[in-house]
Structure formats: C-alpha cells, structure tokens
C-alpha angles and dihedrals in degrees: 000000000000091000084062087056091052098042089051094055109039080052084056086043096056109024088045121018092241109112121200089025119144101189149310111278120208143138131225130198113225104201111233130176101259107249125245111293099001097130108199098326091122104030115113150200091273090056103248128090122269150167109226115234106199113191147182113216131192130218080268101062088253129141115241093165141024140184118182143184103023107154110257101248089077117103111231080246103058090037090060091047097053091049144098091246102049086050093049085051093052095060093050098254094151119088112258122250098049139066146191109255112224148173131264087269084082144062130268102244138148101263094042134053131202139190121280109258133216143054102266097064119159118231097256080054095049091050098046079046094061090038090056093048084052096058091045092052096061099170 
C-alpha cells in the first residue's frame, strides 16, 4: 500500500509540480429524470435533477475513489462527510506526509487542502492558489 502512496505523489511531483499530493477530490452532477414521487430529493442548486459522482482522481486521469449515486440536493461536502472514504480519512488511514487537493465546497483538513479564500490574497497566496486550480483540473 505504501508504494501506491508513493507512486501517487512523485506522479503529482513530476507531472505537476505539487509534490505529497494523493489525489484531486471533486464531485459532478449527472442529470436524471427525478423518479415518481421523489419530491425534491434530487434537485439540485442548478436547477435540474441529478445523482452526485464524487470522485478521486490521480495525476493520470484515473479514478482511485468513487462515490456514486448520492441524490443531487447534497452538497459535495456533505456527501464527503457521510462516505467510506471521509471516514477512512478521519481515522488517519492515509500515510502521513501527503494529502487529496479540493475545491472551496470542503473543509480545510489535514489531509486535504483547498484553495485560499477572499478577496485580499497576497500574491504567494494568488500563485499557490493557481497551483492548487492546475492540479484540480486535471484535464
């Protein structure tokens, strides 16, 4: 397992320049149409219906984690918190040393860094900032 770990990262190292990361952490809505009787239970902020796919990716555009199905009202937040994976996390499963990059929907953790917020940034904080947006959009 820990070979996975170190694969994971050095492929973050050299393809991206952003060294101990695990992997990029995001979530998608995948519009449905709502089933009979569902109420609002997957309708979402966009205004459709949806099941959430939340998904770790790695530097090679492969998936290492996914959680699918959650109704589209959830926020990608609320849907990390309530998996395996969050939980895994919680306990310190993951190796030190490294962590999963996300978005502003999560929380700041150990294991898991997010963008700087606000509309004051330095510019150290502006460039780890885009840094950061490079290694989420891996595309």
């Amino acid at each position: 397992m820990q070979y996975l770990f170190e694969k994971l990262c050095k492929g973050f190292r050299t393809t991206w320049n952003f060294p101990s990361c695990y992997g990029a952490i995001d979530g998608k809505h995948v519009l449905i149409q709502a089933p009979p009787n569902c109420g609002s239970e997957f309708f979402n902020f966009k205004g459709t219906n949806s099941v959430v796919l939340m998904a770790v990716v790695d530097n090679d555009y492969c998936f290492r984690y996914v959680n699918i199905g959650a109704n589209g009202r959830n926020s990608d937040s609320g849907i990390f918190r309530n998996s395996a994976l969050y939980s895994d996390l919680e306990k310190n499963m993951l190796p030190t040393g490294g962590f999963l990059v996300g978005d502003d929907a999560f929380a700041l953790k150990t294991y898991l860094l997010k963008p700087y917020s606000g509309t004051n940034l330095t510019r150290v904080h502006k460039i780890f900032n885009y840094r950061l947006s490079r290694v989420r959009r891996i595309d």
